[in-house]
TIMI-937514 format. One record per residue (C-alpha): x negated, y, z negated; residue in one letter; residue number from 1. Coordinates in Angstrom, 1 decimal. Each point is the difference from the previous one (the first is absolute). Layout:
BEGIN
X: X; Y: Y; Z: Z; code: A; pos: NUM .
...
This chain:
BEGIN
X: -100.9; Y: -123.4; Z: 32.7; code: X; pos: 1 .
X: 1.1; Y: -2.0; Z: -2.8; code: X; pos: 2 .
X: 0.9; Y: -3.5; Z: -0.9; code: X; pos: 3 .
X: 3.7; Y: 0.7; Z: 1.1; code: X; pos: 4 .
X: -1.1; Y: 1.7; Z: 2.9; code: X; pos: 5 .
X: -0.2; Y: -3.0; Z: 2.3; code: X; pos: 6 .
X: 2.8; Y: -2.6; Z: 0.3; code: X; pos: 7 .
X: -1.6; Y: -2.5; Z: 2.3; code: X; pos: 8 .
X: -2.6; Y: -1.6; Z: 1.4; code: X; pos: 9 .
X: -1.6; Y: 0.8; Z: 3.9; code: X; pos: 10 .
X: -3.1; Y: -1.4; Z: 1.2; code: X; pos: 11 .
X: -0.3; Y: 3.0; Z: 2.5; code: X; pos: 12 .
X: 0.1; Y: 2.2; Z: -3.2; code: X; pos: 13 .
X: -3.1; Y: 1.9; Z: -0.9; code: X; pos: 14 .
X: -2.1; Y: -1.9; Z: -2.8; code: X; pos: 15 .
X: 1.4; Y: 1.0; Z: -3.5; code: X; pos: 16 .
X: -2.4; Y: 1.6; Z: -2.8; code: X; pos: 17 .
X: 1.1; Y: -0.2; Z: -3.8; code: X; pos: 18 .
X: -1.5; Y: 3.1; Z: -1.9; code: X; pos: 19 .
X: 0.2; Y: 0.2; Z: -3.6; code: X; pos: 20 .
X: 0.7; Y: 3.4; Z: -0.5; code: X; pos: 21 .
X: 0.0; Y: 0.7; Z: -3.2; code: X; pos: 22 .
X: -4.0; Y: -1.1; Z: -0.1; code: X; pos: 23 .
X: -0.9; Y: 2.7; Z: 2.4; code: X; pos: 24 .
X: 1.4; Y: -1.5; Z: 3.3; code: X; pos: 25 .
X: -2.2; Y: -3.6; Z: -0.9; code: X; pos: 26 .
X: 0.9; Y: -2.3; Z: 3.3; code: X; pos: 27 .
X: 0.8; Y: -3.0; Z: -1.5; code: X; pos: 28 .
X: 0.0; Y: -2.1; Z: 3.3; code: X; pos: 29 .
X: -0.8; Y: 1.3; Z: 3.7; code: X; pos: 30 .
X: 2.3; Y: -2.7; Z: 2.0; code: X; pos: 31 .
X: 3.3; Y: -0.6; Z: -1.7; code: X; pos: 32 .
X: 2.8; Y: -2.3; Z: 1.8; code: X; pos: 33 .
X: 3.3; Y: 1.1; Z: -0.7; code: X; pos: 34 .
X: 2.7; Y: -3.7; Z: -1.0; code: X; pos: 35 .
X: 2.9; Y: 1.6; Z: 0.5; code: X; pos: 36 .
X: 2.3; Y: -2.5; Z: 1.5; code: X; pos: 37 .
X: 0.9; Y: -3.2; Z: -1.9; code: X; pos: 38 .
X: -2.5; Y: -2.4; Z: 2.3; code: X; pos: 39 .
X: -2.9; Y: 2.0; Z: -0.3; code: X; pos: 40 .
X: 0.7; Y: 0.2; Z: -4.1; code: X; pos: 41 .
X: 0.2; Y: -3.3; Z: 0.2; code: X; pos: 42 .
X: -3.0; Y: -0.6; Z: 1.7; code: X; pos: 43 .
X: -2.4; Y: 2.6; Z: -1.8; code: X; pos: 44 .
X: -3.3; Y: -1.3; Z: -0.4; code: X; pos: 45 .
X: 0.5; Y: -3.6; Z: 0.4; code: X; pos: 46 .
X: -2.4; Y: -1.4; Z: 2.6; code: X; pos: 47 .
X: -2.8; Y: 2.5; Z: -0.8; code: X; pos: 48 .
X: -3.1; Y: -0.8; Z: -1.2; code: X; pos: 49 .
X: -0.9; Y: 3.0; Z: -1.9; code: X; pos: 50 .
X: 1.0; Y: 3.7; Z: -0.2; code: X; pos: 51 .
X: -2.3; Y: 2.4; Z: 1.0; code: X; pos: 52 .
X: -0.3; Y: 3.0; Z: -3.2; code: X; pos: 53 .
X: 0.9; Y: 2.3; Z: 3.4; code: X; pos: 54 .
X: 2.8; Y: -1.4; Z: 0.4; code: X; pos: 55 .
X: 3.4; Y: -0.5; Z: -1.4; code: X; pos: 56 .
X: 4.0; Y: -1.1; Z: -0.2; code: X; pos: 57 .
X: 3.0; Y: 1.6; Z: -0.8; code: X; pos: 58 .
X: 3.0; Y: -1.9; Z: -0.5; code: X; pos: 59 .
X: 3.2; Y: 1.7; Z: -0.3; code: X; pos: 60 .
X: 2.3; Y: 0.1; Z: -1.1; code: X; pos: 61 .
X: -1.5; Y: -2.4; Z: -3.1; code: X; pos: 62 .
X: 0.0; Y: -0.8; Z: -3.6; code: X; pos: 63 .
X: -2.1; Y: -2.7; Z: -0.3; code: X; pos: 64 .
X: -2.1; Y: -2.1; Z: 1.8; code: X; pos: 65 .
X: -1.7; Y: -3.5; Z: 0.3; code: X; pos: 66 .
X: -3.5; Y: -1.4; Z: 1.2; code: X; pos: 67 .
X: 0.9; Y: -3.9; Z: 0.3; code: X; pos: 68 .
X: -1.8; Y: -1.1; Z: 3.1; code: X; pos: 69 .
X: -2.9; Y: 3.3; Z: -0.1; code: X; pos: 70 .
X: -3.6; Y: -0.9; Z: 0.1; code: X; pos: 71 .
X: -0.9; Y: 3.5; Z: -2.1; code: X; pos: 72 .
X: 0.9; Y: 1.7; Z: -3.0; code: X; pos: 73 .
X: 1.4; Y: 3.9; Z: 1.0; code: X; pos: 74 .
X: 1.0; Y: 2.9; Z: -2.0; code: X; pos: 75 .
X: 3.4; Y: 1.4; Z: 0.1; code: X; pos: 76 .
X: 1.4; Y: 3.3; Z: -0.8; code: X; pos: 77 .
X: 3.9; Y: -0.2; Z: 0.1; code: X; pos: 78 .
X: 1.3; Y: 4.0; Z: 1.0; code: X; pos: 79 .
X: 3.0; Y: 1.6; Z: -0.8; code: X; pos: 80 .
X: 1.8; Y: 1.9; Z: 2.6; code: X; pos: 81 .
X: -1.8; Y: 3.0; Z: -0.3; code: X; pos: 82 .
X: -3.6; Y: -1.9; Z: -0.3; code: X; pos: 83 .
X: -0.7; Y: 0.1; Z: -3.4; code: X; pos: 84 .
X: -2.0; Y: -3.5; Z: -1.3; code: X; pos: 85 .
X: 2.8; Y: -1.8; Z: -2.4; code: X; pos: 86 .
X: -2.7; Y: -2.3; Z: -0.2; code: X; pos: 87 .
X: -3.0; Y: -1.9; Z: 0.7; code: X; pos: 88 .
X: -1.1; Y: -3.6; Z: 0.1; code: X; pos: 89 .
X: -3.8; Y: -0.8; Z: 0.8; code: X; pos: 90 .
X: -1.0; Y: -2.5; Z: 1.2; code: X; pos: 91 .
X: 2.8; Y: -2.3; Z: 0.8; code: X; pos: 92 .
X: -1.3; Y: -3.2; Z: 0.7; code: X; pos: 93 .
X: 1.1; Y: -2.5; Z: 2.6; code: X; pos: 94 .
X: 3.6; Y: -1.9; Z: -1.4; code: X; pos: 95 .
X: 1.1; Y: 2.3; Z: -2.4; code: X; pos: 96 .
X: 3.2; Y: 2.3; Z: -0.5; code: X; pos: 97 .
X: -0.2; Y: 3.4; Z: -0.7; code: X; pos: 98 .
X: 2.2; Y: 1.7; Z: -3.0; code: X; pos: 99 .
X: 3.4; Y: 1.2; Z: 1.3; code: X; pos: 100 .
X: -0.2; Y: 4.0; Z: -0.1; code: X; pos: 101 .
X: 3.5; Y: 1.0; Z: 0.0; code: X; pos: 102 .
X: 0.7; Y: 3.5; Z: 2.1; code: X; pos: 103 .
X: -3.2; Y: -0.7; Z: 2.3; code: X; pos: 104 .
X: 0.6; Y: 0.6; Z: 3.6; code: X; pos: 105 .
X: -3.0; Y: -1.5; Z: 1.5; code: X; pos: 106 .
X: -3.4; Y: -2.0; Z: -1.2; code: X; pos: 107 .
X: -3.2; Y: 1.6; Z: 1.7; code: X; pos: 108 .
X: -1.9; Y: -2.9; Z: 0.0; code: X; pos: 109 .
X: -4.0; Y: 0.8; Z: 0.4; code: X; pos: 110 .
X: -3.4; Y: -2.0; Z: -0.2; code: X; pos: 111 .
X: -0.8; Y: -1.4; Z: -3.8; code: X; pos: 112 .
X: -1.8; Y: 2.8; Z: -1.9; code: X; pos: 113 .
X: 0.8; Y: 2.7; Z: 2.3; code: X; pos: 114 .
X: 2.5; Y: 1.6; Z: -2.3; code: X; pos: 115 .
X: -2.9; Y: -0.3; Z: -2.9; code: X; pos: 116 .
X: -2.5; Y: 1.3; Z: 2.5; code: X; pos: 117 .
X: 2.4; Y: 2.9; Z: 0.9; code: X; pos: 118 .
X: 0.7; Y: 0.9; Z: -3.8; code: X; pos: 119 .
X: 3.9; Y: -0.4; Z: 1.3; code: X; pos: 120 .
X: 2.0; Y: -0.1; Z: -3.3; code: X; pos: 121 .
X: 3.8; Y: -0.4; Z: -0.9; code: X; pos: 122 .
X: 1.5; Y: 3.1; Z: 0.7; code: X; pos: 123 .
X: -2.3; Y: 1.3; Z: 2.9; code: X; pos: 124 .
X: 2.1; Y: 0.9; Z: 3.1; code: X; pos: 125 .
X: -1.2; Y: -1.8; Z: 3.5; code: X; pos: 126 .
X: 1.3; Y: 1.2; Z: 3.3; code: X; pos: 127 .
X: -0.6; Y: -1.3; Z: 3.9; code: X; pos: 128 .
X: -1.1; Y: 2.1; Z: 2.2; code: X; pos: 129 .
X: -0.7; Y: -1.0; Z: 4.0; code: X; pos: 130 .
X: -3.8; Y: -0.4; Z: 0.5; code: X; pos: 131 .
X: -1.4; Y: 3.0; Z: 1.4; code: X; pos: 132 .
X: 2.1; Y: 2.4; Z: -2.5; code: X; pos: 133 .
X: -2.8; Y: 1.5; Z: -2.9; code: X; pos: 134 .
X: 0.1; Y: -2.3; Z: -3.0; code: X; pos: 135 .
């Protein structure tokens, strides 16, 4: 499945894995919750106290994102419609702003140094897949 795949978010959905494919099916996080609707982008993270490097976010559609009120830094891969990485910010820390990345249609956002500990590099392609499907 890919980042287009799925349009909105269900709570009776299947967890979500995010496989980086192009580094021999690496799971970059187990539990993925899928902000599709303009509420739950808006919520995100906020409220958390840390992100679990199992788990993840993926906001879409997106092009940039914030971390004013987050109590941890994250890392975040913006994908394009098929899933390729446009790009890559680690370690966001709490009350910053991300760089705009025109054409992106969603920000994966994952815990800080997961994309480093994945070796997840611009131009790798991720896709979601429901838990139980082979990574």
């Amino acid at each position: 499945m890919s980042a287009k795949h799925k349009q909105d978010s269900n709570t009776d959905e299947p967890a979500l894995l995010a496989v980086n494919v192009s580094k021999g099916k690496v799971v970059l996080a187990h539990h993925v919750a899928w902000a599709g609707t303009s509420a739950e982008r808006r919520h995100g993270l906020l409220g958390r106290n840390e992100l679990h490097p199992d788990e993840g976010m993926y906001i879409a559609p997106c092009q940039w994102i914030h971390t004013f009120g987050m109590k941890f830094p994250i890392d975040v891969l913006f994908l394009a419609k098929n899933g390729r990485v446009m790009a890559i910010h680690h370690s966001l820390r709490p009350f910053r702003l991300s760089r705009p990345v025109l054409r992106a249609q969603g920000a994966l956002e994952l815990a800080a140094g997961r994309a480093k500990a994945t070796n997840t590099e611009k131009g790798d392609f991720v896709e979601f897949r429901e838990e139980g499907m082979r990574a």
